[in-house]
Every structure is written in C-alpha cells, then in structure tokens.
TORKOL-4160 file (C-alpha; in steps of 0.2 Angstrom, whole numbers, padded with zeros to 4 digits, m for minus):
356
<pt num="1" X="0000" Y="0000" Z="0000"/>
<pt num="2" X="0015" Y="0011" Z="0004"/>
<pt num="3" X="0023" Y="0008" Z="m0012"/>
<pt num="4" X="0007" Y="0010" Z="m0020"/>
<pt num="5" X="0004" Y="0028" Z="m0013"/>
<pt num="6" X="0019" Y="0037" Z="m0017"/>
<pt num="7" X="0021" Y="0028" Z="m0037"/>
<pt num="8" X="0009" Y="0043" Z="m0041"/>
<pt num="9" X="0014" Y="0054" Z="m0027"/>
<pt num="10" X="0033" Y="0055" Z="m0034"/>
<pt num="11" X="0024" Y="0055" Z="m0053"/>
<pt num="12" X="0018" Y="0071" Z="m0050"/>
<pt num="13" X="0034" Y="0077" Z="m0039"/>
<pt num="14" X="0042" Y="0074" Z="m0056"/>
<pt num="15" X="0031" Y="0082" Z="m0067"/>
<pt num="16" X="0031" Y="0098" Z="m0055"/>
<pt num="17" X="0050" Y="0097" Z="m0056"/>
<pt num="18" X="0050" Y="0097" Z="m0077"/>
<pt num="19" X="0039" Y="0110" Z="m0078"/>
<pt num="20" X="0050" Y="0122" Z="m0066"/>
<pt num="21" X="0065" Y="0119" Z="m0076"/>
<pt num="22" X="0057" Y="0120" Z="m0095"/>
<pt num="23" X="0049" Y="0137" Z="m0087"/>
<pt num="24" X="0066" Y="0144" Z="m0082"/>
<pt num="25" X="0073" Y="0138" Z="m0100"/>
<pt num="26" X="0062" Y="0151" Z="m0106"/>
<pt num="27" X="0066" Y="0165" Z="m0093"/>
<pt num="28" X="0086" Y="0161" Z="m0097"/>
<pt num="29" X="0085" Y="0159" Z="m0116"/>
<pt num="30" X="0091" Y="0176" Z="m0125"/>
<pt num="31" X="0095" Y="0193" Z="m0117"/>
<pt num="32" X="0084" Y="0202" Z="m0104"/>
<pt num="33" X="0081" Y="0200" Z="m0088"/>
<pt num="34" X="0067" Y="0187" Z="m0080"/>
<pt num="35" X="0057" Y="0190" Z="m0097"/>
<pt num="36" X="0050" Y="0177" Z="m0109"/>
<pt num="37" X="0054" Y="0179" Z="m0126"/>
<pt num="38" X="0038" Y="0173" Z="m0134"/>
<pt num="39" X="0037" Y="0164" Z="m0151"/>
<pt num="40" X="0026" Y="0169" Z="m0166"/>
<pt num="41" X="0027" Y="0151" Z="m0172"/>
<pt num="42" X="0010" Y="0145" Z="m0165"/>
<pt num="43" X="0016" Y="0127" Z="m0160"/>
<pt num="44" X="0029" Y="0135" Z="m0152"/>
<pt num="45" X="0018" Y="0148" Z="m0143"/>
<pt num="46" X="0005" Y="0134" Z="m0139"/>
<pt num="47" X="0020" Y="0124" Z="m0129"/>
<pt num="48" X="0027" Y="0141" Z="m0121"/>
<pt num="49" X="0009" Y="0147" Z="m0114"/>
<pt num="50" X="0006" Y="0131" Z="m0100"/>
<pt num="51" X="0026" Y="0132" Z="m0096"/>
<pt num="52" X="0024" Y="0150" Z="m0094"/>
<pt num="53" X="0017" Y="0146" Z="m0076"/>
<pt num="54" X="0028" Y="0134" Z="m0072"/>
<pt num="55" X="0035" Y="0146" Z="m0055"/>
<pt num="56" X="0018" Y="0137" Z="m0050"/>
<pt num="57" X="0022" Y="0122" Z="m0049"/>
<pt num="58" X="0035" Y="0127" Z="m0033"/>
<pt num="59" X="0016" Y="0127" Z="m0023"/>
<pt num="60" X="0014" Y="0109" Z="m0028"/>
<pt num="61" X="0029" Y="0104" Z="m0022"/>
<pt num="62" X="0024" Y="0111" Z="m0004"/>
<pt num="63" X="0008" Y="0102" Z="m0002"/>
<pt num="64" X="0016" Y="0086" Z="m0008"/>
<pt num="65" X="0028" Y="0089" Z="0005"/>
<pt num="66" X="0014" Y="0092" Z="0019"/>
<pt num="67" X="0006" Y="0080" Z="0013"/>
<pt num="68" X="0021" Y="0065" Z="0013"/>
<pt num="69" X="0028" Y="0072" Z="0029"/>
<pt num="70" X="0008" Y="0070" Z="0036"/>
<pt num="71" X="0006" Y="0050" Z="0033"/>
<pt num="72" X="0018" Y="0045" Z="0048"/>
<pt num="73" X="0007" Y="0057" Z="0060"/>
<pt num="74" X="m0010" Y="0055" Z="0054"/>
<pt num="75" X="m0007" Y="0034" Z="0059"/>
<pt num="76" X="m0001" Y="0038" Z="0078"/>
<pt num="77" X="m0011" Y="0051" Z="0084"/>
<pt num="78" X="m0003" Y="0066" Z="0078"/>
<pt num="79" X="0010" Y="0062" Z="0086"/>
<pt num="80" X="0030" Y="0066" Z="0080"/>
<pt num="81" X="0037" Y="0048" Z="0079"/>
<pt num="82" X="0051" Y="0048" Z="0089"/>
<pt num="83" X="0048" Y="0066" Z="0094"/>
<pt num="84" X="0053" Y="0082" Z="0086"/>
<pt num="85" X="0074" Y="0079" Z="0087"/>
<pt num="86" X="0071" Y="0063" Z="0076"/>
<pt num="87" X="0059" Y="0073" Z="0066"/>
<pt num="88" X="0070" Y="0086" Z="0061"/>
<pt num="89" X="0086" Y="0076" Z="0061"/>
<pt num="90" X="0079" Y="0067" Z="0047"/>
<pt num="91" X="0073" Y="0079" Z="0037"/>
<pt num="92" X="0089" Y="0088" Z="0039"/>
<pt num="93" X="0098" Y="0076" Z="0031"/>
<pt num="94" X="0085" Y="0074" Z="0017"/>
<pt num="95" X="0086" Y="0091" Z="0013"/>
<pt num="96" X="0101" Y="0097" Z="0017"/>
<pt num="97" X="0118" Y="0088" Z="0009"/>
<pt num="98" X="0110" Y="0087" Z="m0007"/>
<pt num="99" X="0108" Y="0108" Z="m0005"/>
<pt num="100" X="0125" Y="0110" Z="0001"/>
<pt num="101" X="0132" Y="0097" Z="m0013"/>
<pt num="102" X="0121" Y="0106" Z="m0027"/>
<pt num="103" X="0127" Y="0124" Z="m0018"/>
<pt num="104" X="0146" Y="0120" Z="m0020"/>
<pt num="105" X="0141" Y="0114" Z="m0037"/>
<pt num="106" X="0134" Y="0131" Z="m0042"/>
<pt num="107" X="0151" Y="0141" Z="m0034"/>
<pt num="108" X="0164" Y="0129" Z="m0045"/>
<pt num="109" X="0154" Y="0130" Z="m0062"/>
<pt num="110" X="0154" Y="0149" Z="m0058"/>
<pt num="111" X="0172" Y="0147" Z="m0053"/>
<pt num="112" X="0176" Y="0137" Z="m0068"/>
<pt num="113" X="0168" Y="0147" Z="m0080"/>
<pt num="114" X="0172" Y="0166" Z="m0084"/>
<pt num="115" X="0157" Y="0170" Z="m0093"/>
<pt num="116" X="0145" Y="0164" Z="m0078"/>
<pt num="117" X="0155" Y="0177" Z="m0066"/>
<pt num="118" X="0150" Y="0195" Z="m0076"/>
<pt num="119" X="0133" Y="0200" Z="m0078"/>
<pt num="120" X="0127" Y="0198" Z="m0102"/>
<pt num="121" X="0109" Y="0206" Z="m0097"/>
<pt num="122" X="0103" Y="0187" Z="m0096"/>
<pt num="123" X="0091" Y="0180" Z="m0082"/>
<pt num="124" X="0108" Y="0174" Z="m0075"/>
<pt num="125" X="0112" Y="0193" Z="m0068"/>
<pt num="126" X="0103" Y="0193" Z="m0052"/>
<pt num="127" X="0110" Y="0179" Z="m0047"/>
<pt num="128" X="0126" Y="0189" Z="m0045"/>
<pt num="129" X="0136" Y="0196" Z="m0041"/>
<pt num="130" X="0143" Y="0181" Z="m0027"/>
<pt num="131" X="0146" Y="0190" Z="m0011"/>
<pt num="132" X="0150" Y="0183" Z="0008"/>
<pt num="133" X="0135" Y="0188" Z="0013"/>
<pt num="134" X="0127" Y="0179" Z="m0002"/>
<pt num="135" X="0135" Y="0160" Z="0003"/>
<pt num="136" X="0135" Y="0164" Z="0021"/>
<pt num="137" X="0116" Y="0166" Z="0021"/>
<pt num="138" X="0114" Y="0150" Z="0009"/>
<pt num="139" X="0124" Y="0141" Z="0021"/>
<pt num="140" X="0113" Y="0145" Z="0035"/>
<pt num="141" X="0098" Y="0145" Z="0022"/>
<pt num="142" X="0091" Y="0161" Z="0028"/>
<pt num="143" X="0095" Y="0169" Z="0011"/>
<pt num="144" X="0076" Y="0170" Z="0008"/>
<pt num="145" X="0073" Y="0184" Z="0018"/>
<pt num="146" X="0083" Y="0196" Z="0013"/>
<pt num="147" X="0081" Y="0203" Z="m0006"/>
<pt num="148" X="0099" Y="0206" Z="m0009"/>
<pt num="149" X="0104" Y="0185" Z="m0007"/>
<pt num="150" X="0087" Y="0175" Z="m0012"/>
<pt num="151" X="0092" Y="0174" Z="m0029"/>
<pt num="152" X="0112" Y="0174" Z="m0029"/>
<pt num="153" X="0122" Y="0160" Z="m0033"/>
<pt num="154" X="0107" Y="0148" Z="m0041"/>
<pt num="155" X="0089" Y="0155" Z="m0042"/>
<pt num="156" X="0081" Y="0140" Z="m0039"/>
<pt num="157" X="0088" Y="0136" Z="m0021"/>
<pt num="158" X="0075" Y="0151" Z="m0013"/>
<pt num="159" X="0063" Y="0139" Z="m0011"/>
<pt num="160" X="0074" Y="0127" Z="m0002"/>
<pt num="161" X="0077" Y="0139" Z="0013"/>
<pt num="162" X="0057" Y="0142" Z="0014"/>
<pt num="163" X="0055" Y="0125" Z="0013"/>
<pt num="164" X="0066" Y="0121" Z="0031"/>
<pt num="165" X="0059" Y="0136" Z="0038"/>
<pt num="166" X="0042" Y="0128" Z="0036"/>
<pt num="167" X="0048" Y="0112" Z="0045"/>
<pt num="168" X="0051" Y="0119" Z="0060"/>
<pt num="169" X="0030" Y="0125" Z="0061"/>
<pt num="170" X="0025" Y="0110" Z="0058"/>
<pt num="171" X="0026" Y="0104" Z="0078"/>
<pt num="172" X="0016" Y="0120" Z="0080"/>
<pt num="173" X="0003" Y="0114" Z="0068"/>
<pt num="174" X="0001" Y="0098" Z="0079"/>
<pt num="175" X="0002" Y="0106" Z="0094"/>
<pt num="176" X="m0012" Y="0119" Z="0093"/>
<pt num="177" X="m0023" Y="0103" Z="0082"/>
<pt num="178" X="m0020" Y="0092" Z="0097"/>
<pt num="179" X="m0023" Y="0104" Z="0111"/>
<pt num="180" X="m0039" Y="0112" Z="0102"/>
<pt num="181" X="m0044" Y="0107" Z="0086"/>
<pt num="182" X="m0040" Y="0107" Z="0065"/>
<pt num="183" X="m0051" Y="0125" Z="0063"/>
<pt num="184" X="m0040" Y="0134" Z="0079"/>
<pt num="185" X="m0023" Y="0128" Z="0070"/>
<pt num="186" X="m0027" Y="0132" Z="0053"/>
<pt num="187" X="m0032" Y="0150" Z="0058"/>
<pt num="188" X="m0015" Y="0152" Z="0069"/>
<pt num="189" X="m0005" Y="0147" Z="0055"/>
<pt num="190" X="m0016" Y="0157" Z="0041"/>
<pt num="191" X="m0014" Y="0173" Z="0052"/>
<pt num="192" X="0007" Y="0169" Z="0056"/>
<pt num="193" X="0009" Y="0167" Z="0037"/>
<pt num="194" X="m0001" Y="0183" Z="0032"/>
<pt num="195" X="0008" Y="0194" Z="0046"/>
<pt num="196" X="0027" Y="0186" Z="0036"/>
<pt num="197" X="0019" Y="0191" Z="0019"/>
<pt num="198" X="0019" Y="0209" Z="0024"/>
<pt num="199" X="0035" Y="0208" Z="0031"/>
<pt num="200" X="0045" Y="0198" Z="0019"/>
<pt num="201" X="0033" Y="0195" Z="0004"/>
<pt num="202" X="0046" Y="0189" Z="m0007"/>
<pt num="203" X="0049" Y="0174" Z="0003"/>
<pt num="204" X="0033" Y="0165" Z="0002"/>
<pt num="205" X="0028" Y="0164" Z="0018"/>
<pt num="206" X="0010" Y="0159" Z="0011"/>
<pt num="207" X="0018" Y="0142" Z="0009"/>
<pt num="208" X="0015" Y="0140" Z="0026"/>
<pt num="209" X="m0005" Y="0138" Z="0022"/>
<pt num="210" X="m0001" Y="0128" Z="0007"/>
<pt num="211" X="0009" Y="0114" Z="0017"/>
<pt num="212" X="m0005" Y="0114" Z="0032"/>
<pt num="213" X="m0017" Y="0109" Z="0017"/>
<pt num="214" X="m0005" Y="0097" Z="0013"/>
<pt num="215" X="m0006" Y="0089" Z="0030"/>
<pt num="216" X="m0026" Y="0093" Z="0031"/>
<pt num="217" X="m0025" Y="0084" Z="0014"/>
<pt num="218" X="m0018" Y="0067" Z="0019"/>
<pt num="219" X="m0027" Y="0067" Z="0037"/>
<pt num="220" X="m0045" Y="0067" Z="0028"/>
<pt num="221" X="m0036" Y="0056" Z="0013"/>
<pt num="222" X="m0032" Y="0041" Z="0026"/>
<pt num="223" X="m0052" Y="0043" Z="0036"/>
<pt num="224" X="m0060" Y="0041" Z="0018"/>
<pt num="225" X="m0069" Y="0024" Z="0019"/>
<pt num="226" X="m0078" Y="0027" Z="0000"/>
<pt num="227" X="m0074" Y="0036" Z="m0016"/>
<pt num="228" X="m0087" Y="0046" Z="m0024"/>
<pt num="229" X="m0083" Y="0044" Z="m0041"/>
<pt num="230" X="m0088" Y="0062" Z="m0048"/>
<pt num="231" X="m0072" Y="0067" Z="m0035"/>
<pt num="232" X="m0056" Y="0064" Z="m0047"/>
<pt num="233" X="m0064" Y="0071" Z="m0064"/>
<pt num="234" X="m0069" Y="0085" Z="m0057"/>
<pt num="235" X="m0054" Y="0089" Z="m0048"/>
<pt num="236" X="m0044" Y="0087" Z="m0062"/>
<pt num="237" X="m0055" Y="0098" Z="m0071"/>
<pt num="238" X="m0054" Y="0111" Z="m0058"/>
<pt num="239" X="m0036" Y="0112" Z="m0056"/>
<pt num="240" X="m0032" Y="0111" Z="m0077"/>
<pt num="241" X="m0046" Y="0128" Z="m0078"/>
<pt num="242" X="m0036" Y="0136" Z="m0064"/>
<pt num="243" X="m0020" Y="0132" Z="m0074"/>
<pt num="244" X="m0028" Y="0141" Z="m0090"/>
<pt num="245" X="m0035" Y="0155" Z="m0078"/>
<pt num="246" X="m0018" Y="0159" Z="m0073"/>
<pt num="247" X="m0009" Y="0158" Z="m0091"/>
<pt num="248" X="m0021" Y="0174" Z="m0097"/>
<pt num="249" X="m0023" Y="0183" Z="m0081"/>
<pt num="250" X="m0010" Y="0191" Z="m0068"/>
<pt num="251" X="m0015" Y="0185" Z="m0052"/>
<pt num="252" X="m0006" Y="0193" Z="m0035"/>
<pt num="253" X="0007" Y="0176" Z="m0028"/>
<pt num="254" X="m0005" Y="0176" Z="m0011"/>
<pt num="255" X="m0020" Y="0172" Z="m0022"/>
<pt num="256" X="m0012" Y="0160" Z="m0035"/>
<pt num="257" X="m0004" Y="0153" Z="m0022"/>
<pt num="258" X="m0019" Y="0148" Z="m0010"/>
<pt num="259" X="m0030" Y="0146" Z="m0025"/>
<pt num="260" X="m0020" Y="0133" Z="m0030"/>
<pt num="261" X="m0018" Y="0125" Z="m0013"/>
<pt num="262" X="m0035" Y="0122" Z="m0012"/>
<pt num="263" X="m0037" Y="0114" Z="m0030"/>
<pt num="264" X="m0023" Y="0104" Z="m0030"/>
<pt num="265" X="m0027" Y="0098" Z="m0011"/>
<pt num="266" X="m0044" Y="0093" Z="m0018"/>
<pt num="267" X="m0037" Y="0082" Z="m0034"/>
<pt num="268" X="m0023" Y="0076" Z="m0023"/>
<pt num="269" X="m0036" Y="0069" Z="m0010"/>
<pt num="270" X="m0044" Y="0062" Z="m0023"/>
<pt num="271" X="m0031" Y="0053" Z="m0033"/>
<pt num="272" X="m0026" Y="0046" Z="m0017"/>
<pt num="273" X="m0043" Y="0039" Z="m0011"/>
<pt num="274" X="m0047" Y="0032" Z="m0029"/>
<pt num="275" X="m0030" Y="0021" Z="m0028"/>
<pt num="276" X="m0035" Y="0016" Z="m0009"/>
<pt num="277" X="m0052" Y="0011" Z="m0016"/>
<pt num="278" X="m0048" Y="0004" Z="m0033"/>
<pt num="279" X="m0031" Y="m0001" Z="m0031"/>
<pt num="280" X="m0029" Y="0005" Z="m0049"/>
<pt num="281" X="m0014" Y="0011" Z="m0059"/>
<pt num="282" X="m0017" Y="0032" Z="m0061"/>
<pt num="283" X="m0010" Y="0030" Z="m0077"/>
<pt num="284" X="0001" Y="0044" Z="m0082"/>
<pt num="285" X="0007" Y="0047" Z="m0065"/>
<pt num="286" X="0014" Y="0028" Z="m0062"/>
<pt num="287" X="0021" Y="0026" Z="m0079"/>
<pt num="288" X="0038" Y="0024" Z="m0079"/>
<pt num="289" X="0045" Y="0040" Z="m0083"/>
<pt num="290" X="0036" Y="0048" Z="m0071"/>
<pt num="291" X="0045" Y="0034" Z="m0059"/>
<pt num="292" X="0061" Y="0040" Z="m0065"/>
<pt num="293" X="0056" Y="0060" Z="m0065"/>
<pt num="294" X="0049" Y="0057" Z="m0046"/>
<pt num="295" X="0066" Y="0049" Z="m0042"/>
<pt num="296" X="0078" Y="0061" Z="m0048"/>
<pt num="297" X="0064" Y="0078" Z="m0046"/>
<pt num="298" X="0075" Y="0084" Z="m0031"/>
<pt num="299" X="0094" Y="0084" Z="m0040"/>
<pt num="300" X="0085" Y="0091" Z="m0056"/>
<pt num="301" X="0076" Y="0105" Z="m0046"/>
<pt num="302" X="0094" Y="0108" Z="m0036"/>
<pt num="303" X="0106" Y="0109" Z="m0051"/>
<pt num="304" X="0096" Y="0113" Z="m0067"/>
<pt num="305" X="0098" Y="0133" Z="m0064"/>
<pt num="306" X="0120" Y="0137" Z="m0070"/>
<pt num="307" X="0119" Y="0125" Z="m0084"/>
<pt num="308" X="0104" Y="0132" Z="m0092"/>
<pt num="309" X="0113" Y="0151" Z="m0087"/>
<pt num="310" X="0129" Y="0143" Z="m0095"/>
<pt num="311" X="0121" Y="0133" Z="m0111"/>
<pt num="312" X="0111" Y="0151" Z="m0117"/>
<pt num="313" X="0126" Y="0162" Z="m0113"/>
<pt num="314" X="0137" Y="0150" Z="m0124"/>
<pt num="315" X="0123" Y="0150" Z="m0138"/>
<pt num="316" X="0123" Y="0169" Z="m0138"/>
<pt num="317" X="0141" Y="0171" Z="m0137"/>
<pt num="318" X="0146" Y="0159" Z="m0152"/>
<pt num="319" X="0129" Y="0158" Z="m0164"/>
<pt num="320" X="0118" Y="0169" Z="m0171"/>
<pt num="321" X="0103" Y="0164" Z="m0170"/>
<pt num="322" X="0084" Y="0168" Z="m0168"/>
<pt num="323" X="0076" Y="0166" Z="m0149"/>
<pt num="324" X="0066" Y="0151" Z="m0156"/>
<pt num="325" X="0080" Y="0143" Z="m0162"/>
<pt num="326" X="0088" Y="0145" Z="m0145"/>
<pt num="327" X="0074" Y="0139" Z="m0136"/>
<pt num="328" X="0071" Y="0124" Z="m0146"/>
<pt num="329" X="0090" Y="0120" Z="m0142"/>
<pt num="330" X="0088" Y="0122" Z="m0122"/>
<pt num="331" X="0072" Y="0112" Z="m0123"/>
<pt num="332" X="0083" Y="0099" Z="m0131"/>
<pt num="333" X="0098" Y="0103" Z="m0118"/>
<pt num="334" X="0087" Y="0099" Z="m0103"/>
<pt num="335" X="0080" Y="0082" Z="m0109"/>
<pt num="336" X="0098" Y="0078" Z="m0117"/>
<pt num="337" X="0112" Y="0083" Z="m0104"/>
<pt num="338" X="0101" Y="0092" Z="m0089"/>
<pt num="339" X="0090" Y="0074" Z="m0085"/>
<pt num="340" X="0105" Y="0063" Z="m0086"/>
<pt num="341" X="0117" Y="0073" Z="m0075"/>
<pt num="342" X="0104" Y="0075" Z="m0062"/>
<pt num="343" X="0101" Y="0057" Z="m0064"/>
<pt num="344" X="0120" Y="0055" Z="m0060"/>
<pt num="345" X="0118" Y="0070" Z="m0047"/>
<pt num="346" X="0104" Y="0057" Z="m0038"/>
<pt num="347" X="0116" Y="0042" Z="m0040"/>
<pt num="348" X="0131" Y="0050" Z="m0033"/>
<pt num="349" X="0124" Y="0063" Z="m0021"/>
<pt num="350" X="0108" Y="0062" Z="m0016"/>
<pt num="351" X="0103" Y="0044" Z="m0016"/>
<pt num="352" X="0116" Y="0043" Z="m0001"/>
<pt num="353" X="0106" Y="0055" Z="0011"/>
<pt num="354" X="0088" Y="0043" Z="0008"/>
<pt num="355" X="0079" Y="0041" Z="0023"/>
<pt num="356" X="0071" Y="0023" Z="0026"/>
C-alpha cells in the first residue's frame, strides 16, 4: 500500500520538477532579464503558454511535502514519531547535503567558467554578483529573507530555505490541532503566514498555508472509507481551468498561491482515495518515466539553474541565432544533458542521504 501511494505521489513530484526547469529555460533563453521571449510560431507559442506558469508548480511541491511528511502522524495520533529531534534530524539530512552538494556545485561552475561570473543582461544577472553575505546566508539557508541574497548564486535554491523554515512550524501545527482542534490551527498558521507576507513577501511565507493543506489533505485522505466517483474528474478539471486562468490573467502570488492550494489539495485527495479504493494504476502518473522524474525531481530541481545560465550564454556568445531557435536548443539541452546529469547527481549525491 505504501509503495502504492507514493508511485503517483513521486509521478507528480516529477512532473512539477519538469515543468519548473522547462519554465526557467524560457526565462534564461536570450537577453533580458526574467522575461519570456515569446514565439510567433504557433506550436511554439501553444507549448510556451502552460510552461509560462511553471514558477507554480513550486506550490505543488509544498503540499506534496505536507502531505508525505503528514502520513507518519495521521497513523499515531498526531504524534511526531520519535519526537521532534528525530523529526527534524531526518529531514535535515533529506534536505540538506544534497543543497550543500548542489550549492558548491553552483560556486565551481561559476568558478570554472568566466562567462558565468560577469553580468550579459541574461536571467543569470541577479544571481550575482557572489558575495560573503550571499554564501554565508545559503549556508545558514536564511537567504530568503533578505532581497539582496534570495536569488544569488542559483535561483532555484530560494525555495529550499522556505521550505526548512516551514519544517520547523509544523510541531506548532500539531500542537495547537491536538490541544484544540483542525479550525484553531489552521487559523493560527493562516494569520502567522499573512503577518510574514507583509514583512517579507518575497519569501513566500503563504507556503505555510499551502503545506498545512498538505497535512489537512492526507489526514481526511487516510479517514476516507468510499470514493465518490464524480471526485477525481472534477478535480482534475478544476485544477487544469485554474491552470488556463492563470496563463491569461495576472494574479497577485497570495492568491495564485492559495487558490491553488485548495485545488490541487482537492485532486490530490482524490487521486489518493481512488488508488485506496480501486487499487488502480493512475495511469500517467505511475508510468515509468514519471517513476524516473519522481526519483531524480530533487537533484533536477537543485542543479538545473547554472547550466541552463551557461548553455544560453554560450549559444549567444558563439551563434547567431533567432530566440526560437535558442529555445528549441535548451528544450533539447534539458532532456539531453540536464535529466541525465541529475540522474547522475541522484546516484552519486543524493541517493546517499535517503531516509528509510
């Protein structure tokens, strides 16, 4: 049944991993800063609009992780096994070697190459230049909260220092849910995350609701006796409308964000409880690729970042060629060399740090 569970679980993991690096090959392909260059080919366009939103897919990644760090406590009573130094001793070393490895990774690629370590007005820019305070704060993984170090060195790794700060609120979450009740944590949290938005927005402090829905998610998945079988098509449809929503509209990160939360809680719930039910494959999600995305999502998400920076800085520096042209070619580069060095990244690196 475990195993079962988390086949789709890491299925998505690695689909929400793709789309994160496709999307930043659009920010870093050609010149200016954090802007999509968008195609006038219309297959092109078509693929370019869903990858637009692909920063989105950062949310899903924290309600899966509320929602996989939930399943031990939901079967003992809310209760930490093995108490909070266990707790978060494990998910130190989940998260944390990879992230150091990944880190030093980043500094030597920018080391080894000068054309990383000078600003070309590329989407690379703001991640320099490297300062003390820079690696000191990614060491300590406090870079998110200051606006000056959340991007340096490798973009991608903001999320990483949100995402340990959110573990340590999560015995809060139990805490306030034991002694009272789901409604009384849920509003604590929601109020703490809103106070952090208005002090540093920038650091996605609403991710704090999105991984209690995560946890709220897997408690009500595990009490499901039946599924109602209207549940997983219209969650899916749900979740795919709020996708095309957000592709034509500008929405404020709060809103996108818990918007999101919601919906992708809703169809998560529901995938789970149709596989506890039906004990059927989910298809797309348990194929195996998806097995293989899921398995490697983390080392892709952790190193994807200077070798896209470096592959469209040498494509500029050395070829002329058009923006499409350049974007097919990092399309290509991710499945060709970015996938299997991560895959080596998981073998070597982070494949050592598993917990049991």
């Amino acid at each position: 049944m475990v195993k079962m569970r988390f086949d789709f679980l890491d299925g998505i993991r690695g689909l929400a991993a793709l789309w994160v690096v496709l999307f930043h090959s659009m920010l870093f392909n050609g010149y200016a800063t954090e802007k999509i260059k968008w195609s006038e080919n219309i297959f092109l366009n078509i693929l370019q609009k869903p990858l637009s939103i692909g920063h989105i897919a950062v949310a899903i990644f924290i309600v899966l992780s509320g929602f996989c760090l939930a399943i031990p406590i939901v079967n003992n009573d809310l209760n930490l096994k093995g108490g909070f130094k266990r707790y978060i001793s494990r998910r130190a070393k989940r998260l944390i070697p990879p992230y150091y490895i990944a880190l030093l990774l980043s500094g030597l690629l920018i080391f080894l190459f000068p054309i990383l370590q000078e600003p070309h007005n590329t989407a690379w820019d703001n991640k320099l230049p490297v300062t003390i305070g820079s690696v000191v704060s990614h060491i300590g993984l406090f870079h998110n909260l200051n606006n000056s170090w959340i991007y340096k060195i490798n973009g991608a790794h903001w999320s990483i220092a949100t995402e340990w700060q959110i573990y340590w609120f999560f015995p809060l979450i139990l805490f306030f849910w034991k002694k009272y009740n789901l409604l009384v944590s849920f509003s604590v949290i929601t109020i703490l995350a809103l106070i952090l938005y208005k002090i540093v927005p920038f650091a996605a402090p609403q991710f704090l609701i999105l991984f209690f829905m995560g946890v709220v998610c897997c408690y009500y998945a595990f009490r499901s006796k039946s599924f109602n079988k209207i549940n997983l098509p219209l969650s899916s449809v749900l979740l795919c409308a709020f996708f095309a929503f957000l592709i034509f509209r500008k929405t404020s990160p709060l809103i996108a964000n818990v918007t999101l939360g919601l919906f992708f809680s809703y169809f998560l719930y529901s995938c789970f409880v149709y596989k506890k039910t039906h004990n059927k494959t989910l298809f797309l999600l348990e194929s195996k690729p998806m097995e293989f995305l899921g398995k490697i999502s983390y080392s892709l998400y952790l190193i994807h970042g200077p070798f896209l920076a470096l592959a469209n800085l040498i494509l500029l520096n050395n070829f002329d060629l058009t923006n499409d042209v350049r974007q097919i070619i990092l399309f290509a580069f991710v499945i060709v060399f970015i996938l299997p060095v991560s895959a080596l990244f998981y073998h070597l690196v982070e494949r050592r740090f598993l917990n049991n």
